[in-house]
N, C-alpha and C positions, 0 to 999 in steps of 0.2 A: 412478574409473569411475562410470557413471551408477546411481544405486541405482534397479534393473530393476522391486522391488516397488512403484514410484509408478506405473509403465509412462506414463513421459512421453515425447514424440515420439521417433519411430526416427532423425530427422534432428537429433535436439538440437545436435549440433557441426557443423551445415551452416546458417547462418542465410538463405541465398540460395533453402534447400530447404523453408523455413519458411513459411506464412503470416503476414502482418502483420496488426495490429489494435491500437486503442488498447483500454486498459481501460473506458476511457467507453461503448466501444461493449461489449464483455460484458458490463459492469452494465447500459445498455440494453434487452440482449435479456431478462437477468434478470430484468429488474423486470417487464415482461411477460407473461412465464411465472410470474411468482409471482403478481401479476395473476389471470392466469389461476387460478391454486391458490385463492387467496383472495379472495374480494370484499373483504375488510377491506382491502385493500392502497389505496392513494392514493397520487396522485403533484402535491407543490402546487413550483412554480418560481419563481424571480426575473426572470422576463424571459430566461430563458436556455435554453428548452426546448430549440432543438436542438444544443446547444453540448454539454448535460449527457444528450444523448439522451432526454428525457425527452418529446417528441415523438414517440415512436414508443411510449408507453404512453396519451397524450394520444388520438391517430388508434384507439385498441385500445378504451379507456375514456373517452370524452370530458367523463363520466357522473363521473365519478372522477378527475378533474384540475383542480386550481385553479390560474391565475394570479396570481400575487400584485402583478407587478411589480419595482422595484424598490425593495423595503424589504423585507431582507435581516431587519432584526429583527424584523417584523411575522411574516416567513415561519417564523421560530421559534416564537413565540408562536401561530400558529395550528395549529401542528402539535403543539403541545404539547396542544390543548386538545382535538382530534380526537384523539391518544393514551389522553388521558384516559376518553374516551367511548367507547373499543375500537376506533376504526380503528390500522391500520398504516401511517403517514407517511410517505413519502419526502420529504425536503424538500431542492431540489436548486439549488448556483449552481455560479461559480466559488470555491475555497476559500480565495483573496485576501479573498473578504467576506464565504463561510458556510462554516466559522466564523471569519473574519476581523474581521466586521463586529461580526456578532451573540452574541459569545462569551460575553457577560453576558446572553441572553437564554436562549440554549443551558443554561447554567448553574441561574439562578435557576428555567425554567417547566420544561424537559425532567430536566435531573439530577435538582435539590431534589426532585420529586415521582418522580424514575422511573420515568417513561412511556416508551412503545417506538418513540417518533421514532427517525426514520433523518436522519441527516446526511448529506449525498451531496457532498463536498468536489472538484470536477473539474477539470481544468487546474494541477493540483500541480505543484511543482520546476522545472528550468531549464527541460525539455523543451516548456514550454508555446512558448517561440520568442522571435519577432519580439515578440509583447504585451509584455517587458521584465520590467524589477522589479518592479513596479508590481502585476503578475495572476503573479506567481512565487513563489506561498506555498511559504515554506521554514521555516515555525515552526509548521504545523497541529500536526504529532505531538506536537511539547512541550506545546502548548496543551490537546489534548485529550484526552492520557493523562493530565494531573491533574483530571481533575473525577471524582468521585466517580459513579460505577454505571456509567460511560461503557466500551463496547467500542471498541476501534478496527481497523480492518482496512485493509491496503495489499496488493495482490492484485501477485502477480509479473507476471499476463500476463492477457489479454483471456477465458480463458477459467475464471480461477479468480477473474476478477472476477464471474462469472456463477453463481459458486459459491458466492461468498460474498454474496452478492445476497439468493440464498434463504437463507441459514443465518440471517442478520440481518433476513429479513423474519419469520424463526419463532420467534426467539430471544427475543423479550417483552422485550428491554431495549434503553435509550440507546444508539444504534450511530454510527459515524461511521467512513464508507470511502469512500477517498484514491483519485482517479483523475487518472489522466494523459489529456494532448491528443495526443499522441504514438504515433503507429503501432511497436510494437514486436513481435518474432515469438514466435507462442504455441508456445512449448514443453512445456505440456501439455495435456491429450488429455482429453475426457468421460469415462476410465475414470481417470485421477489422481484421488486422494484427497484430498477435504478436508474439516477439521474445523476450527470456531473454535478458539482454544487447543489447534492441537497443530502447533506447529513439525516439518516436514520436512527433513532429511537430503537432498540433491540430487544431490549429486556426494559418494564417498568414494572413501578411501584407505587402502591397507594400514596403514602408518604415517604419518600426515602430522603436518608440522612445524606450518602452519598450520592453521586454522579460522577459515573466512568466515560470518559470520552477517551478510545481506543481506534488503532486503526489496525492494518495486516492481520494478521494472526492472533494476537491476542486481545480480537475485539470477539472470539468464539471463547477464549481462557477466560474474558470478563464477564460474559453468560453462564459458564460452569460455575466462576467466582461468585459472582451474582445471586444463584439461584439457591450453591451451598451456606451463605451468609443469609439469605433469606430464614431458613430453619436452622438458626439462631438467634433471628430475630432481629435481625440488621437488615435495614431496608438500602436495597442501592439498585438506581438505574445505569442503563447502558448506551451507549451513542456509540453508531459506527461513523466514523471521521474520515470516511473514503479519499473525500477528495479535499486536498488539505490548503490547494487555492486551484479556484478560486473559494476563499472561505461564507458559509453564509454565517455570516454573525449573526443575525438574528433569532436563526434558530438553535444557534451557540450559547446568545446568551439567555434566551429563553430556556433553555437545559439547565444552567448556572442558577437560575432563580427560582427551579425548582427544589434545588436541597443544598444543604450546607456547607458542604465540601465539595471539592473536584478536584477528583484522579485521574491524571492525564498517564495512559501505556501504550507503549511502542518500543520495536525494535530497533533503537536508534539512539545517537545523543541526547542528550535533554538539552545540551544545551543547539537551540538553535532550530529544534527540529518541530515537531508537531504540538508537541506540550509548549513549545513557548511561544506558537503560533496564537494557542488559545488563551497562553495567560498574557500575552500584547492587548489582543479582543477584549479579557474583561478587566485589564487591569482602565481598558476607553470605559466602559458600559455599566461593569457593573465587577467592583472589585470584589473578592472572595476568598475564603481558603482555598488554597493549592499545595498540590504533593506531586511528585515523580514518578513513572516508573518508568525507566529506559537505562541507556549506560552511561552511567555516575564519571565522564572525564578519564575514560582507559577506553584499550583498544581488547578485542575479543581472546577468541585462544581456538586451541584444536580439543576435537574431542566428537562425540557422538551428536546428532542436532537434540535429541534429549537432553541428553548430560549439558549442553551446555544451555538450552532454556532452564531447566531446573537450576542450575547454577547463579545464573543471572536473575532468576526468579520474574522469568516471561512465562510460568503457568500457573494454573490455577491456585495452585497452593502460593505461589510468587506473591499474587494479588490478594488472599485472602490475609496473610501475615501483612502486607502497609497497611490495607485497611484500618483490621483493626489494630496496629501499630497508632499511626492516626487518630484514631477517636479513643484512644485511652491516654 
C-alpha cells in the first residue's frame, strides 16, 4: 500500500488521472523561486536555455543570467569562480556534455575547492528520444558520485524536482541533479516530504519478498509494478533513492532486512551507477540477494521516449517480468 505519511497523490495507481510534467520543468520553476529567495542565485547556460528551462529564470533575472554558449568547460570554470565569491551557480546543459564534457573541469575548479556550484545535468537516460545515443547520458551517476564533496540528486517526478532545486540552492555544497526530457506523471503533492539524504519508503507491504530501491522515473513504474504484483500475490516494497550521495545507509539497509531480495532500477548503467551504490552498502552491512534493472553495458538508440523505455524495460510491465523472473 501507499505509505499515506508522504501524502502523495490520491490517484497514484491511476496514471491517466495524473498530471504530466518533465522534471526539467520543476527544476525550472525551482530555480526561480529560489531566485526569488535569494539574490545569490545565478543562472549561466550552454546555449541551451530553453531545453534546460533555464529561460524562464533568464526572462525573471535577466540581471543574473549569463550565456556562456557552447563551451561546456568554460561554463564550469566560471561557475566555479562566482561560487567562490559567494554567488549560488546554476550551471545548466544537456548532461551528454555537462558533466559529460566538462567532467575535469567539474572536478579540478568546483570539487578540489568546494564551492557551491549547481550542476544541472538535463535530457538524462533513454527517455530523452529521437536525439539517440549520442545526447542519452547513461554514466552521469557513476561519474559524479566519485568526486569528492559532490551531492547528487535524481528527483522521481516534476514536482520533487522543484524541491530539491531549493534544498541544493541552500545547501553550500557541489550539487549535481539529473533531469529528464520526458513528460512523466507527478505523483507527488507540495505537501510530500523532502530531504537531501533521506531515502523514502513509497509503496509497502506487510511481508514482502522483494524490495525495489528506484530512483527518476521509475521509482513511479515500481509503484504501478508494485501494486500490480500485489493481486498476484507477490508482496514487494518500494524505496525512492532521490539522493544517491550523500547515501543514508542506514535506512538503505534497514530496507534490505526487510525482505529477501533487492531490485535496484534506474535509467542508467548498472554498472557504477545507483544499483552499485547500494550493492557496495550491503555488500559492508548486510549482504543479500541482488538483481539489475538499468542498461546491461550498451549505449541507447533513437526512437519514441515510450518505445524506447518499453524497450529497455524501464516500465511497469519492464519490472514486473525481473521480478518474477527472479523469484522463479
Amino acid at each position: 500500500m501507499i505509505n499515506t505519511e508522504l501524502k502523495l497523490h490520491d490517484n497514484v495507481f491511476n496514471p491517466d488521472a495524473l498530471d504530466k510534467a518533465a522534471t526539467r520543468d520543476g527544476f525550472g520553476k525551482g530555480l526561480v523561486e529560489a531566485g526569488e529567495k535569494d539574490s545569490r542565485v545565478m543562472a549561466l547556460c550552454a546555449d541551451l536555455a530553453e531545453s534546460t528551462r533555464a529561460h524562464w529564470f533568464k526572462e525573471k533575472f535577466p540581471e543574473r543570467y549569463i550565456e556562456l554558449g557552447v563551451a561546456e568547460q568554460n561554463l564550469a570554470a566560471v561557475a566555479s569562480g562566482l561560487a567562490n565569491y559567494g554567488k549560488v551557480p546554476f550551471m545548466m546543459s544537456y548532461a551528454a556534455f555537462s558533466p559529460g564534457r566538462n567532467w575535469e573541469q567539474i572536478r579540478s575548479t568546483i570539487c578540489l575547492n568546494d564551492v557551491p556550484a549547481k550542476i544541472v545535468g538535463a535530457h538524462a537516460g533513454v527517455s530523452v528520444g529521437p536525439d539517440g545515443a549520442t545526447h542519452q547520458a547513461l554514466e552521469d551517476i557513476a561519474t559524479m558520485r566519485v568526486l569528492p564533496n559532490m551531492v547528487v540528486v535524481v528527483p522521481a517526478d516534476s514536482e520533487e524536482a522543484r524541491k530539491a532545486t531549493h534544498a541544493i540552492a541552500e545547501n553550500d555544497k557541489p550539487s549535481y541533479i539529473r533531469l529528464a526530457r520526458a513528460k512523466t506523471p507527478v505523483f507527488t503533492t507540495p505537501e510530500t516530504s523532502f530531504e537531501i539524504g533521506l531515502p523514502q519508503v513509497v509503496y509497502t507491504s506487510e511481508n514482502p519478498k522483494v524490495g525495489i530501491i528506484a530512483c527518476g522515473s521509475l521509482v513511479y513504474q515500481s509503484i504501478l509494478a508494485a501494486e500490480e504484483l500485489k493481486k498476484e500475490g507477490i508482496e514487494v516494497s518500494v524505496m525512492n533513492l532521490s539522493t544517491i550521495k550523500p547515501l543514508n545507509e542506514k535506512v538503505v539497509v534497514e530496507f534490505a532486512q526487510s525482505v529477501d531480495h533487492i531490485v535496484t532500477a534506474e535509467e542508467h548503467q548498472i554498472h557504477g551507477g545507483m544499483g552499485s551504490l547500494v550493492a557496495e552498502t550491503l555488500s559492508k552491512y548486510h549482504p543479500t540477494k541482488m538483481s539489475f534493472i538499468g542498461m546491461h553495458d550498451r549505449f541507447g538508440g533513437s526512437g519514441s521516449p515510450d518505445e524506447l523505455l518499453e524497450y529497455f524495460g524501464f516500465t511497469k510491465g519492464g519490472i514486473i517480468k525481473h521480478i518474477k523472473e527472479q523469484l522463479s
